[in-house]
Every structure is written in C-alpha cells, then in structure tokens.
SEDREN-30867 format. One line per 10 residues: for each residue x, y, z of N, C-alpha, C, O. Coordinates in steps of 0.05 Angstrom, whole numbers. Atoms other than C-alpha are relative to their C-alpha. Example, Ala and Ser with C-alpha at 12.3 -4.5 7.8 and 13.67 -1.06 7.14 Angstrom:
2
18,-24,0,246,-90,156,18,24,0,39,24,13 ~ -16,-24,-1,273,-21,143,-15,22,14,-5,44,18 .
END
This chain:
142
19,9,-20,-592,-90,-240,14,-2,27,38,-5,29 ~ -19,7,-22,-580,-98,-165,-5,-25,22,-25,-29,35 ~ 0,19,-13,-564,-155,-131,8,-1,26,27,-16,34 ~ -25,-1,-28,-542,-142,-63,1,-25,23,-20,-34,32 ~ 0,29,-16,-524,-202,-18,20,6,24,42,17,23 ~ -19,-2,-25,-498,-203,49,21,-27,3,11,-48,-5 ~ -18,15,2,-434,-247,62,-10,-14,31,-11,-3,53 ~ 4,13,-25,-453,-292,115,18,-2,22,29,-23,25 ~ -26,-5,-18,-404,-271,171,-8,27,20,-17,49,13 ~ 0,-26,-20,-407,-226,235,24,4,-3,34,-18,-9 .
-24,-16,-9,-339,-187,241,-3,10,24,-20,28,28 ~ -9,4,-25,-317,-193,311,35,14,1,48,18,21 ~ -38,-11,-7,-234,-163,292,-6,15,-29,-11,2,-50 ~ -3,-16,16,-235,-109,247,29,-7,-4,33,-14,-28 ~ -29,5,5,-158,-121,249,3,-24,-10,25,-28,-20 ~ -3,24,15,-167,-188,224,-12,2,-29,-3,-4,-51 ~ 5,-13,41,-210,-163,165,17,11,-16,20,6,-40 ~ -20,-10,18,-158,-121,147,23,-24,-9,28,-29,-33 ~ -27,18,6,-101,-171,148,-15,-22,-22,-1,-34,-38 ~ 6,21,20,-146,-217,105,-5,12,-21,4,1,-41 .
-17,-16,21,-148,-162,60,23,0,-16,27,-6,-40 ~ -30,-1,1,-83,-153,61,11,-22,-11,27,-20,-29 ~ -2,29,17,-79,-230,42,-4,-6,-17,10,-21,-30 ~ 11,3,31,-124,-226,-19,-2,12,-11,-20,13,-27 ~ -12,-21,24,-88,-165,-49,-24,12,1,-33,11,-22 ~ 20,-16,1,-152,-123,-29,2,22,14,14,21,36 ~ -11,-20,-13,-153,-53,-11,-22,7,23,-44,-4,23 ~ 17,-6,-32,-187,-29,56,0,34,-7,18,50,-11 ~ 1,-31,-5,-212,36,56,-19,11,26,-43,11,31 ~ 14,-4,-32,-222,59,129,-17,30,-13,-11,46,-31 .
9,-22,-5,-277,107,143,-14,5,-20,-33,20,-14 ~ 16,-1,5,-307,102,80,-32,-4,-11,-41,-26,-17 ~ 30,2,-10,-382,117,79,-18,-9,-24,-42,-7,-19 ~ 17,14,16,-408,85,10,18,-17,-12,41,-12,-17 ~ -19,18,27,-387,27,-34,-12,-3,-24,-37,-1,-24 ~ 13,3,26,-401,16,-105,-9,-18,-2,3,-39,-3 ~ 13,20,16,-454,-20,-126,-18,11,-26,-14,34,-34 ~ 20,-10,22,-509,-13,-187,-9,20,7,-5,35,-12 ~ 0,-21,-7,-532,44,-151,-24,8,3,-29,31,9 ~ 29,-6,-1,-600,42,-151,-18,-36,4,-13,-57,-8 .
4,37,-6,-641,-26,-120,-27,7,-28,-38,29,-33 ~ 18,9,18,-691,-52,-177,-28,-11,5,-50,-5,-4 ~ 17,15,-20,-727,-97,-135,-8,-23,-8,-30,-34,-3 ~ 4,23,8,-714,-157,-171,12,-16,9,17,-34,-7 ~ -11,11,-22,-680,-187,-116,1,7,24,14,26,33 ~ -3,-3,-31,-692,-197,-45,27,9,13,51,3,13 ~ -30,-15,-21,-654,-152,2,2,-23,15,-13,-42,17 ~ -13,20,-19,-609,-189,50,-23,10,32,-28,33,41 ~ 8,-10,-34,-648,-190,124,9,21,20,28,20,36 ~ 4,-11,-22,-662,-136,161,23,34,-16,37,50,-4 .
-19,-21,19,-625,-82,106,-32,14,-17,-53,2,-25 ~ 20,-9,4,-671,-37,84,12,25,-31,35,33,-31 ~ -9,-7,19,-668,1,13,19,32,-7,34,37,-25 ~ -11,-17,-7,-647,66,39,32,-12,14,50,5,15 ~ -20,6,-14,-590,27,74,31,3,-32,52,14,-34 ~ -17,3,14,-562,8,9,21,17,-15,14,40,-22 ~ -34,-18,-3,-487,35,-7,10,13,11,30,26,7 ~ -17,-14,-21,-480,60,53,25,-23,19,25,-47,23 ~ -9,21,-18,-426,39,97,18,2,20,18,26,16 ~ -21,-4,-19,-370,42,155,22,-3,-13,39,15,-11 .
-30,-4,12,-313,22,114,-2,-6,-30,-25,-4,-38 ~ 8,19,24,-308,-9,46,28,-9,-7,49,2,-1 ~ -19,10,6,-265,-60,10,2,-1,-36,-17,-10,-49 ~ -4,-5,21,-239,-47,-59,13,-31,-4,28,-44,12 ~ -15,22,10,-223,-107,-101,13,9,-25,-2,14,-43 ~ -15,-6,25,-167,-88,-157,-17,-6,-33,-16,-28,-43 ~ 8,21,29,-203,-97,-228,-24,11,-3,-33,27,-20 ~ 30,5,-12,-266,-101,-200,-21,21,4,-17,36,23 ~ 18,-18,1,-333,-58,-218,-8,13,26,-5,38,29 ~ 4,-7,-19,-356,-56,-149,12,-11,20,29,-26,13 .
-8,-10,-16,-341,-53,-84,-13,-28,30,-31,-44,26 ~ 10,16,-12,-351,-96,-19,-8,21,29,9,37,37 ~ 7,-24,-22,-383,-54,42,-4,-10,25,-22,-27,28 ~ -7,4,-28,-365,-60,117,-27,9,8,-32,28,-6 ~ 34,-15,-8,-442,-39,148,-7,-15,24,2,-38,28 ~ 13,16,-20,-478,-56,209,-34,-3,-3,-54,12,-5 ~ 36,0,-6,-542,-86,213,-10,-16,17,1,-39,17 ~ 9,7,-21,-578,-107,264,22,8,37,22,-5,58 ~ -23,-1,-15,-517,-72,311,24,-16,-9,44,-12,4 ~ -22,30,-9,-468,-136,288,15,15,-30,1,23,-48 .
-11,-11,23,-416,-110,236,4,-28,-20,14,-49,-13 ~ -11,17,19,-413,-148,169,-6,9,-27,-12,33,-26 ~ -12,-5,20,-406,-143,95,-24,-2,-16,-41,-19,-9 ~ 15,-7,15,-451,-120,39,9,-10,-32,34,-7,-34 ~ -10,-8,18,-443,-131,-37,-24,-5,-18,-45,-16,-13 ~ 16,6,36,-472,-130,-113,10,-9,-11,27,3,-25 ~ -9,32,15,-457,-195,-139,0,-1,-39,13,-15,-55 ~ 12,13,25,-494,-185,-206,15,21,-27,12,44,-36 ~ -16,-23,15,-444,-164,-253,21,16,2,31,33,-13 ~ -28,-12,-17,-389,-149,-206,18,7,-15,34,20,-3 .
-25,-2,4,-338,-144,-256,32,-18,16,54,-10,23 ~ -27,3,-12,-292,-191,-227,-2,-7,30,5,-29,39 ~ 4,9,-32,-311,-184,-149,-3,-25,5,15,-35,19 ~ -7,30,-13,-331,-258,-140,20,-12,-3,32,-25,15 ~ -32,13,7,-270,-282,-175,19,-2,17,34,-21,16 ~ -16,-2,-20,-231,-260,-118,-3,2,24,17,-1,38 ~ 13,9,-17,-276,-260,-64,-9,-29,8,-5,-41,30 ~ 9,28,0,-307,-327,-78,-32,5,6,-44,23,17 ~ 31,-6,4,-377,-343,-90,-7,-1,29,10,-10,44 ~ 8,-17,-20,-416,-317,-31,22,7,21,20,7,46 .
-16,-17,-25,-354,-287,-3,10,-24,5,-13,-30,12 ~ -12,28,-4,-322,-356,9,27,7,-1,37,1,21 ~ -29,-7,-8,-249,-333,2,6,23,25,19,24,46 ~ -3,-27,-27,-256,-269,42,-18,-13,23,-28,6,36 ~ 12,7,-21,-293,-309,95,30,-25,7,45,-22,28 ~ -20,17,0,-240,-364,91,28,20,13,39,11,34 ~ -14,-16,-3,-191,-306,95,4,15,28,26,20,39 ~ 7,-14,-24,-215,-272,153,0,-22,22,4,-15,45 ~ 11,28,-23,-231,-344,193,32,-7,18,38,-12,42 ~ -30,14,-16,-152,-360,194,13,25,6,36,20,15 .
-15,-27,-20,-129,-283,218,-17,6,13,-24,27,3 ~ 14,3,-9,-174,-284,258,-1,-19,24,-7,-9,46 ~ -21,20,-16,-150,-345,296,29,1,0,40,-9,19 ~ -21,-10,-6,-86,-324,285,4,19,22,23,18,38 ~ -9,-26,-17,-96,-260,324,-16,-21,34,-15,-19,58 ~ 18,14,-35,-136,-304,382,23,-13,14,32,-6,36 ~ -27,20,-8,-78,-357,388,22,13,12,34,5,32 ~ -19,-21,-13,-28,-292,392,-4,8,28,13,10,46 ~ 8,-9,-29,-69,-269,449,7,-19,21,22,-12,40 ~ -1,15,-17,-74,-335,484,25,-14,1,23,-37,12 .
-27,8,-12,9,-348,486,4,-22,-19,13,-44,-11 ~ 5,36,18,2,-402,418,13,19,-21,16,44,-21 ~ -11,-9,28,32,-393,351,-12,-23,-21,-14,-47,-19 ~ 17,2,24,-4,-404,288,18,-13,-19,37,2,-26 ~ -14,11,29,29,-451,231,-22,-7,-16,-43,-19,-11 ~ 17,1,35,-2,-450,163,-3,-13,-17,11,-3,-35 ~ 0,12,26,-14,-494,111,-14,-5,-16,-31,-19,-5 ~ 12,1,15,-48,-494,47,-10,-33,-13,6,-46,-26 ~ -5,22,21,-78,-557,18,-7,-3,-29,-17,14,-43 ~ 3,0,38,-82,-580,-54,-27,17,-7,-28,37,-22 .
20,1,9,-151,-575,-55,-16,36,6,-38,44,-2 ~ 10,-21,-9,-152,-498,-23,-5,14,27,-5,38,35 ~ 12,-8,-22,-176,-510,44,26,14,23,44,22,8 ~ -19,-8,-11,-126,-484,97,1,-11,29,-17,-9,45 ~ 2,12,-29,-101,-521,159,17,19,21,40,28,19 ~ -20,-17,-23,-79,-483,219,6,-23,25,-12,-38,32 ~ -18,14,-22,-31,-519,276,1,21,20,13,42,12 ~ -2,-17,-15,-40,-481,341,17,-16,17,13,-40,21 ~ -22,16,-24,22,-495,393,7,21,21,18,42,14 ~ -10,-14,-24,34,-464,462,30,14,-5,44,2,-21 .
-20,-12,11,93,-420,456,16,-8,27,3,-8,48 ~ -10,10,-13,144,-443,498,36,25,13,52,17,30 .
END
C-alpha cells in the first residue's frame, strides 16, 4: 500500500542536507529523478498538500537509506524544495530517519547552523545529550 508523507521541512542548503546525510550513514544520490516507493498510490491515504498523484516518485535528488525498502525523495512542491517518503512498510526507513523524519530533520537543523555560523565568522561546538537532543554553542571566532 502507499503511504506517502511529506517530512515537515523546507530545504533552504542542499549542502547541509547532504552533510546530514553524511551524518546518518545515508547515501545522497544527486540528480536522481525517482525514489522508491510502493509504486503505485492506492488511495488509502491522503496525499501530503499540494502533491498530486502523478507527482508521486518523482524527484530532484533522492536519499537512499542502507537496509531500507524505500527511498526518501528530494522534490519541490509548491516551488520550496523538501522531502517525500512511503512510510508504510519502509523496511527499516523510519528506524533511521525517525518517525516523521525526526532524525533527518534534527540532522539537517544542526548543519545547517553549522554552515550559517561558518558564514557569519562563529564556530559551532557540539554536544549530544543523554536523552538525544543536540546542543549547539555558537562563539565568535576570534
């Protein structure tokens, strides 16, 4: 069946998507133009806003998760680039994404301010807490 759900996130740094990638051992595949999902919509779940059924598995890039049945899809809709997937049955995909995309949003939030802070003359320190969340220390670079 297909479940497709949009990750609640505009992408604003393609280079920060990647590096959060790159963080949660996920592969980036530039340029390509579908990602795997069930492969056919059912219509037993509402499309995400403003995605239309012809839209589905198309896409600008996509992100492979190791393991994992399907696929996570870079797409624009409405003009604003952000992320596509089929949740239902993923094989694995939420496991390492996090339920609605919650790691790879998490992921992307702190390279993402990383790369801002670089710009604006600051350096980024990192730290994980017990519980998951991640604190960033921004300091003028001196």
């Amino acid at each position: 069946m297909s479940h497709i759900s949009q990750i609640e996130i505009e992408i604003k740094d393609i280079t920060a998507l990647k590096a959060a990638c790159t963080r949660l051992g996920l592969i980036w595949k530039e340029n390509q133009s579908s990602y795997r999902w069930y492969g056919r919509f059912m219509g037993d779940y509402p499309l995400p806003e403003n995605v239309k059924v012809g839209d589905l598995g198309k896409c600008l890039h996509a992100i492979d998760v190791p393991g994992a049945k399907y696929e996570v899809g870079v797409t624009k809709v409405n003009g604003k680039l952000t992320l596509l997937w089929d949740f239902y049955r993923a094989g694995g995909l939420e496991q390492v994404i996090g339920k609605n995309g919650g790691k790879l949003i998490q992921a992307y939030a702190v390279e993402a301010t990383k790369a801002q802070a670089r710009r604006a003359g600051m350096r980024a320190y990192e730290q994980q807490e017990q519980d998951g969340t991640i604190r960033l220390e921004l300091r003028r670079m001196e």
